[in-house]
C-alpha positions in Angstrom: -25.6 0.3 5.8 -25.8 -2.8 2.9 -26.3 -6.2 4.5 -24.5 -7.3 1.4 -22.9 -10.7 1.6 -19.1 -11.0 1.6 -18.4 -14.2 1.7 -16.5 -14.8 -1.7 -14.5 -11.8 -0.5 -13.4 -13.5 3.2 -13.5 -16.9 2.6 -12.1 -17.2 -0.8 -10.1 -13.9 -0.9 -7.3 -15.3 -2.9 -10.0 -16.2 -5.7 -11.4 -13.1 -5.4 -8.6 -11.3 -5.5 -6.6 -12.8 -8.7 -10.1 -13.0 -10.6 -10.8 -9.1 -9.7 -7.9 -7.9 -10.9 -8.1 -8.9 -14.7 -12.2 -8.8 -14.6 -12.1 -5.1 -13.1 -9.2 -4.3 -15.7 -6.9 -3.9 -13.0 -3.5 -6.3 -13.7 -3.0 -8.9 -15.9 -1.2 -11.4 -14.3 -1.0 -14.4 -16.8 2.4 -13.0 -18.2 4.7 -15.6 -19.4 7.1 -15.1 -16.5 5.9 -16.0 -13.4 5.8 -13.2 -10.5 5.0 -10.8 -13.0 2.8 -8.7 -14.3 1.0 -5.9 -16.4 -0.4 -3.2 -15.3 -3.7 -2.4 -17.6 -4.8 0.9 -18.6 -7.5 1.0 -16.0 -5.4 -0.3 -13.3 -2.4 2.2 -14.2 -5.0 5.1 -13.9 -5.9 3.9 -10.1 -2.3 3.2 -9.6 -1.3 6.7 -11.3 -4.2 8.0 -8.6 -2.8 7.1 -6.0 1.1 7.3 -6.4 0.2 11.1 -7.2 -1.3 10.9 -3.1 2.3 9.6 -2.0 4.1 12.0 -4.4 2.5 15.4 -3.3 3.0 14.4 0.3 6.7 13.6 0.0 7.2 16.6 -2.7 5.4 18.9 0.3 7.9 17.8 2.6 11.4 18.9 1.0 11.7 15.4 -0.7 13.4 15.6 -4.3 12.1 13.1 -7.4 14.8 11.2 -8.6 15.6 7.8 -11.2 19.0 5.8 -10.3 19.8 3.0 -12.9 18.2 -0.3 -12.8 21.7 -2.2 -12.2 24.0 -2.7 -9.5 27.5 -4.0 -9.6 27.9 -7.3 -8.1 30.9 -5.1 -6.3 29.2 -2.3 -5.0 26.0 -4.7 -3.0 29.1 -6.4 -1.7 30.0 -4.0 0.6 27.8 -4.4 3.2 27.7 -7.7 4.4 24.6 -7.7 6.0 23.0 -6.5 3.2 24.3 -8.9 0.6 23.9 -11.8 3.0 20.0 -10.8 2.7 19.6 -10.4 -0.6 22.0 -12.5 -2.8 19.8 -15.9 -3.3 16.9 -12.9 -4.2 18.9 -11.1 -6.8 18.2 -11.7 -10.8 21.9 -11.5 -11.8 23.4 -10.2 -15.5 26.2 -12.6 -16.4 26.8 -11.6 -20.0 26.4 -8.4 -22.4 25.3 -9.7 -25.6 28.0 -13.1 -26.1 30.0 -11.5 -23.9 31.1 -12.9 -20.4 31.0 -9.9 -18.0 33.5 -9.2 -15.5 31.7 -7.9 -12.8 28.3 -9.4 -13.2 25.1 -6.8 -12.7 22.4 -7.6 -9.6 19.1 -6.1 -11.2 17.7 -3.8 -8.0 16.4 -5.7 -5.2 16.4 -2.4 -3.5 18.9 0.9 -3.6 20.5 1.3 -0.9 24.0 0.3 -2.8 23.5 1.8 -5.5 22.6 5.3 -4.2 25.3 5.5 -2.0 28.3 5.7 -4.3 26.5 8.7 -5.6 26.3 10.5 -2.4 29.3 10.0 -1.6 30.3 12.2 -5.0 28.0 14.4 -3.8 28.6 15.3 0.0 31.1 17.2 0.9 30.3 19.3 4.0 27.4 20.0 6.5 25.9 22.2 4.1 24.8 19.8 1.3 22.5 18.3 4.0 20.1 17.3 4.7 19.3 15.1 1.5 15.9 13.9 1.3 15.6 11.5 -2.4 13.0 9.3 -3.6 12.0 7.4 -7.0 9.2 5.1 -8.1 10.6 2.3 -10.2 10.8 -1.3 -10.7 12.6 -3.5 -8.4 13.4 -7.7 -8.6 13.4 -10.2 -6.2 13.7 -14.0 -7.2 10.9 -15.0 -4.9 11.5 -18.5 -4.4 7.6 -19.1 -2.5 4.7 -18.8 -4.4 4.0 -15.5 -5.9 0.6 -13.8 -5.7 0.0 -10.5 -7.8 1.4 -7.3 -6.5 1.6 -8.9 -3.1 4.5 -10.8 -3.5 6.2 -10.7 -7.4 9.3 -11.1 -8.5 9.1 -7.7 -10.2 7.8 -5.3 -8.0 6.5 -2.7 -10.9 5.2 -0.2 -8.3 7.8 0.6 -5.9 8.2 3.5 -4.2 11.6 4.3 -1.9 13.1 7.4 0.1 16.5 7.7 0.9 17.7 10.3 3.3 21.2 11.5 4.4 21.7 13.5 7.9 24.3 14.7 9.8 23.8 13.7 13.3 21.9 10.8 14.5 19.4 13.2 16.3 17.9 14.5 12.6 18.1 10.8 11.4 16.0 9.9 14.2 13.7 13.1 13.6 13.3 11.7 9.6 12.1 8.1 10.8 8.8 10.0 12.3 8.6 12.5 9.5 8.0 9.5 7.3 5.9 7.4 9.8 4.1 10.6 9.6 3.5 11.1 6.1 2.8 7.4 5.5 -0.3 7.9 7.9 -1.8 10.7 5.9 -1.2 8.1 2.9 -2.8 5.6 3.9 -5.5 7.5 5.7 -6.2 9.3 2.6 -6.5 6.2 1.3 -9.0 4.4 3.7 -6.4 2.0 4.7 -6.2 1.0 8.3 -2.9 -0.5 9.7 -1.0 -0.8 12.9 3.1 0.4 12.9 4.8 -2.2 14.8 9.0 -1.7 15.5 10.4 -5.4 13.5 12.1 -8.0 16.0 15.9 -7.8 15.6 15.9 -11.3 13.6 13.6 -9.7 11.4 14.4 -6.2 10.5 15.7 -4.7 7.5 19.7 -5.9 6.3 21.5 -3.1 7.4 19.0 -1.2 9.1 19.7 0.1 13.2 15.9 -0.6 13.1 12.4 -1.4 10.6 9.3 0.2 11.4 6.6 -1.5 9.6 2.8 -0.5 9.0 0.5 -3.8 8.6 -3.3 -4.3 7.8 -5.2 -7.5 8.0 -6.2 -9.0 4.8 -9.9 -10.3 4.2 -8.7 -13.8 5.0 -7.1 -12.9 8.6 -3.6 -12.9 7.1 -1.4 -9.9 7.7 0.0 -7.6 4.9 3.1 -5.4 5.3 2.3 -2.4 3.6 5.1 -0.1 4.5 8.8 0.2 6.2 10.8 2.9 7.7 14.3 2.3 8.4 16.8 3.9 10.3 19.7 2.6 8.9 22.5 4.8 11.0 25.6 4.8 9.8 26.2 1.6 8.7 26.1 2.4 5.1 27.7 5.4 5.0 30.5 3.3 6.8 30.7 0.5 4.1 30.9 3.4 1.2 33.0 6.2 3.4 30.3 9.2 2.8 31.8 11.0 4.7 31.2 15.2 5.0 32.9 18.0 6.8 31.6 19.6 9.7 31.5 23.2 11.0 34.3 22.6 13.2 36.4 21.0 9.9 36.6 17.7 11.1 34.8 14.8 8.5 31.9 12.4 10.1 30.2 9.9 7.9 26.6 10.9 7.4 23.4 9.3 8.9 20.9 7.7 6.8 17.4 6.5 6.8 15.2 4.8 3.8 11.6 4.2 3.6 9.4 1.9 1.2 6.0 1.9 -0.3 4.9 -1.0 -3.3 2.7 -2.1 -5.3 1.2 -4.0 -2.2 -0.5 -0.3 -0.9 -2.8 -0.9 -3.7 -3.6 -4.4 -3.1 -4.5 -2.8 0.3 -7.0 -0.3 -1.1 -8.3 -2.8 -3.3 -9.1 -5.2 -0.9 -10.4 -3.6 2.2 -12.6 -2.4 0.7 -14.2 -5.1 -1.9 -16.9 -7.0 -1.8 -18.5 -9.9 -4.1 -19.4 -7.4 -6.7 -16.0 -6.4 -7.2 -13.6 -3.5 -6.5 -15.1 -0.8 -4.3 -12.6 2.1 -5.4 -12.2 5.6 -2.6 -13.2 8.4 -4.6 -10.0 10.5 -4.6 -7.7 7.6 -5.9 -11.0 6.5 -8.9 -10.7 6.7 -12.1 -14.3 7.9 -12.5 -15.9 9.0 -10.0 -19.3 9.1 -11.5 -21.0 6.7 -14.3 -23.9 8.4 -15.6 -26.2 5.4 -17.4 -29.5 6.0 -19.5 -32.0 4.1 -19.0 -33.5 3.5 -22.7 -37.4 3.9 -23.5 -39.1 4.2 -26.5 -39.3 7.3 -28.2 -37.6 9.0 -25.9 -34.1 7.9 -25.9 -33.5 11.8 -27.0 -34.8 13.3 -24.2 -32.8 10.8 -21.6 -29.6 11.1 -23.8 -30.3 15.0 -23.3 -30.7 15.1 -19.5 -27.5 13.0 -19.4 -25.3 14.9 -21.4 -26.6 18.1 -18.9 -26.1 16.3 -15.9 -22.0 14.9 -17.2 -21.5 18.7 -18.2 -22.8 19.7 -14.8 -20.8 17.5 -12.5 -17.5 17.8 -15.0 -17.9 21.7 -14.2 -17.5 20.6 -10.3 -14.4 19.3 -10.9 -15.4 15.2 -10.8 -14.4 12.9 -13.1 -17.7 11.9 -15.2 -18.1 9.2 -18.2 -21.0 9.1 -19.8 -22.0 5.2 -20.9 -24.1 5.3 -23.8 -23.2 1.9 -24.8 -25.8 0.4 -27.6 -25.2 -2.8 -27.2 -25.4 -3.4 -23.5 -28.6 -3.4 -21.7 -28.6 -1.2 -18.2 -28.7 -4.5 -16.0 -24.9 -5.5 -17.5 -23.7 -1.8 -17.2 -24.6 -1.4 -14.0 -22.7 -5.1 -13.4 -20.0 -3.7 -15.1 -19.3 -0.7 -13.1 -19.9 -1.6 -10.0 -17.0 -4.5 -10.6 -14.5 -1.6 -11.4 -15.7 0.2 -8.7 -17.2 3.5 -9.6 -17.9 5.7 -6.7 -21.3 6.8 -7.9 -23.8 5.7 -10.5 -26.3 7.7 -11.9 -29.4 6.5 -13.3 -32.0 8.8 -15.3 -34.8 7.0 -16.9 -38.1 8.5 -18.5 -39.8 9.0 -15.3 -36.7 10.6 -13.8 -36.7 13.1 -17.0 -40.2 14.1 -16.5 -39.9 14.8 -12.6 -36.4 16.5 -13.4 -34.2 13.9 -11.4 -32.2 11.1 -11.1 -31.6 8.0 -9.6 -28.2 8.2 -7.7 -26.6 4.7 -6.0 -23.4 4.4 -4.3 -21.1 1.4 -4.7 -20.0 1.0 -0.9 -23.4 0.3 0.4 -25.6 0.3 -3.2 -28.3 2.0 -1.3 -30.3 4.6 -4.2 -31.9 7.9 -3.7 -33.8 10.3 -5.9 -32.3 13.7 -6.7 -33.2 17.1 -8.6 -31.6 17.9 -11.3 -30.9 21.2 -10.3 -29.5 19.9 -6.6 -27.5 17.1 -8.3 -24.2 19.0 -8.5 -24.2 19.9 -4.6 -25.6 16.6 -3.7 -23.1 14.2 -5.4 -20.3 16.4 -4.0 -21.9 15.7 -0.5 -22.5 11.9 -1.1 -18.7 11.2 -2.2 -17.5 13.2 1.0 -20.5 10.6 2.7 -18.9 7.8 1.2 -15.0 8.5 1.8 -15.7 9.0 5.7 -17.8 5.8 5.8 -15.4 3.6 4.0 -12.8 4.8 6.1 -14.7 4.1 9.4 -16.0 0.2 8.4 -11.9 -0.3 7.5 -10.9 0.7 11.1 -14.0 -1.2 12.4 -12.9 -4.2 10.5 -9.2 -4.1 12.1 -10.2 -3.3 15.2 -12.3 -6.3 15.6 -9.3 -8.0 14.0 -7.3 -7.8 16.9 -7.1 -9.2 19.8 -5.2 -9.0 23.4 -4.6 -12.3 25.1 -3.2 -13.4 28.3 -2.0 -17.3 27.0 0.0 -18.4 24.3 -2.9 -21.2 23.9 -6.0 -18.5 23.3 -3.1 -16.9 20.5 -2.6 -20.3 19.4 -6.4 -20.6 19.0 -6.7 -17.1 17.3 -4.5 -17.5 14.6 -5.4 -21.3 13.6 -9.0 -19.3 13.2 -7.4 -16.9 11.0 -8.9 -14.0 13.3 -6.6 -11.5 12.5 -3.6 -10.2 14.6 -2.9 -11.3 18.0 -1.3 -9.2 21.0 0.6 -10.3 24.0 3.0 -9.6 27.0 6.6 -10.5 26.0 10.2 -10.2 27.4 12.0 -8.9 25.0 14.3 -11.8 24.8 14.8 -13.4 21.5 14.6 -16.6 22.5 11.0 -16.2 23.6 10.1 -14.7 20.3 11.3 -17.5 18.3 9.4 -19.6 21.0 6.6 -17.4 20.3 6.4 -18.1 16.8 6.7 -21.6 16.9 3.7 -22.4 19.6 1.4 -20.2 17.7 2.9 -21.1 14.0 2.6 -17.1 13.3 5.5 -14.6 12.8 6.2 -11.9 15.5 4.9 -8.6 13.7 6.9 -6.8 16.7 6.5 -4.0 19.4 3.5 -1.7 18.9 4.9 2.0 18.6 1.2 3.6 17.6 -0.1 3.0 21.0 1.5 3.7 24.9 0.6 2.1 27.6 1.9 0.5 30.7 3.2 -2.9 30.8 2.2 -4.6 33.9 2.3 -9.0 33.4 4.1 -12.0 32.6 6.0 -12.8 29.6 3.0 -15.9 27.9 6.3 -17.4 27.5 8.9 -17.6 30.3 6.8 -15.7 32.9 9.2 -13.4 33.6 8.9 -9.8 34.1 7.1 -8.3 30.5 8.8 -5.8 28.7 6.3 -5.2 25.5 3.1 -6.2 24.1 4.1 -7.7 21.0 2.2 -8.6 17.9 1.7 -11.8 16.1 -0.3 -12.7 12.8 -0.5 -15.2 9.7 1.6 -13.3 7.4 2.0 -12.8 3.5 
């Protein structure tokens, strides 16, 4: 593996991050409205990559696409208290139509629970319309009032993905939350993301929600990032709008409901677990282009290298990979390969005059930028072999890097320790009781990720706490 140097990556990840994003052709965040953003052509093709992932896994699962409107009647988020409590001092409110005062102002979405659910309950009617499994990709605004950092907290969330599911019986809600936990694991698994799923304190769970699920990786810095949320929300919405549907037996229940998130921030995830100081460091499946091939000029025999690379782009674009061929003029190879290897190409290929006259290339990949010399005539085969190399090694140094990331302790003083370091997340024995989690937070000045529900074990201690009897390990980290 590369003993490449990371340090601008770990120790000045913020720098990295907001300087690799415009450099790499990623997002441009210098819009004149702060918290947001634009999404540039490279960047929308890696975003298009790997929303196209999520898409195919929730289409494969009976989920329908769908678009609800943008704005929400100041009436309608009013209904559920909780909900509204959570979000009004986040809402971007419409006051006026043209000169015109409105009535009712408009919240623009902060999310759509409120404004689905005046829909559904048009469309239920009886047992047999569900289940109902809807999701859409859209925009959604929240009036951030702490500083905003590109697509990892914005005031418009450009990439955001939400499910919204309707049941009738609590028992095929519940079944719904670990369908989604599922599929969000073969996301972000497909995506060389590592994460831990932790069940959210009560003090910190979604408005309206029974419960919040939430999938978390550690950032380069030690920080944690939420990257996902499932939410059982029962029947508390269903009970603020009256959806209510008609059983076999005749008699009308209101519906159980569950929702589930994904944003922008999934690929500020891929991005940066897997960068280095050279840049972006992109999986194959979710790159743009997946191979650079790059001539290597020489006198008088520019023809004959131009040749071999035209052959070798028409070879690998008949294997199904995603090829450009950069026969720039005015940029010497040194720059191109500079330039590349900051937006993260998967594989660069190299053919020189040597390379022509031993019919071969040069072939580097961007995770490690070790080389090797291949035959032209093996080059197909052996590039399909080095991406299916690469994916299973990025993936593997990812988990590596959050499993050193996290540690069990026994004292709220080694915790303390831990996250002043920035070391990543830290686990220990808990109560359960509230009061010790708030206690929690404020000794080790983290916040209280919650319960672990991707591992089992036994729970034999002391609260680090109160010292009584332990309920839980519970999970605490720097968060964004």
């Amino acid at each position: 593996m590369s003993t490449l140097k990371r340090d601008k990556w770990s120790r000045q990840y913020g720098d990295w991050f907001r300087s690799v994003l415009i450099d790499a052709g990623i997002m441009d965040y210098r819009y004149p409205i702060k918290g947001c953003g634009v999404w540039m052509p490279y960047g929308f093709k890696v975003r298009k990559n790997v929303f196209e992932i999520l898409r195919d896994l929730l289409d494969s699962t009976g989920h329908d696409e769908t678009l609800f409107p943008l704005l929400i009647p100041e009436t309608s988020l009013a209904k559920e208290a909780a909900h509204v409590g959570s979000f009004e001092e986040e809402c971007f409110w419409v006051t006026r139509g043209g000169l015109t005062p409105l009535k009712v102002k408009y919240a623009l979405r902060p999310t759509s629970e409120t404004v689905i659910a005046p829909m559904l309950k048009l469309w239920i009617r009886s047992h047999a319309d569900l289940p109902i499994k809807l999701y859409q990709i859209v925009s959604m605004f929240r009036y951030e009032t702490k500083a905003t950092r590109p697509l990892i907290r914005m005031r418009e969330v450009a990439s955001f993905k939400e499910a919204h599911t309707s049941h009738a019986t609590p028992e095929d809600a519940e079944a719904q939350v670990k369908e989604a936990v599922k599929i969000y694991k073969k996301f972000f698994n497909e995506v060389g993301v590592p994460y831990c799923i932790s069940r959210r304190p009560d003090w910190d769970k979604f408005a309206g929600a029974v419960y919040t699920l939430s999938f978390d990786m550690i950032c380069p810095d030690g920080r944690t990032l939420q990257i996902g949320t499932v939410h059982n929300l029962g029947q508390n919405f269903s009970k603020a709008f009256d959806i209510t549907y008609e059983t076999e037996k005749g008699t009308q229940e209101q519906i159980w409901q569950t929702c589930y998130g994904i944003s922008g921030r999934a690929i500020a995830a891929v991005l940066s677990i897997h960068g280095d100081d050279h840049g972006v460091v992109l999986p194959p499946n979710v790159a743009p282009i997946q191979v650079v091939v790059i001539p290597i000029p020489y006198k008088k025999k520019e023809k004959q290298i131009n040749k071999t690379c035209e052959g070798i782009v028409a070879t690998l674009k008949k294997a199904g990979l995603r090829v450009e061929l950069d026969q720039r003029t005015d940029m010497r190879p040194g720059p191109k390969f500079y330039y590349w290897e900051l937006r993260g190409i998967p594989i660069r290929i190299e053919v020189g005059p040597k390379d022509v006259e031993n019919k071969e290339a040069t072939v580097v990949r961007r995770d490690t930028l070790e080389k090797q010399t291949c035959k032209l005539n093996e080059l197909g085969a052996a590039v399909q072999n080095l991406i299916e190399k690469m994916t299973q090694d990025m993936q593997q140094k990812a988990w590596q890097w959050m499993k050193v990331r996290t540690h069990r302790v026994d004292s709220l003083e080694e915790a303390r320790q831990l996250v002043k370091k920035r070391a990543g997340i830290v686990e220990v024995l808990w109560c359960n009781r509230t009061e010790c989690g708030h206690k929690l937070e404020e000794a080790v000045e983290a916040r209280v990720l919650g319960v672990p529900v991707d591992i089992e074990e036994k729970v034999k201690g002391k609260c680090v706490v109160c010292e009584r009897k332990a309920e839980h390990v519970v999970r605490a980290a720097i968060a964004y």
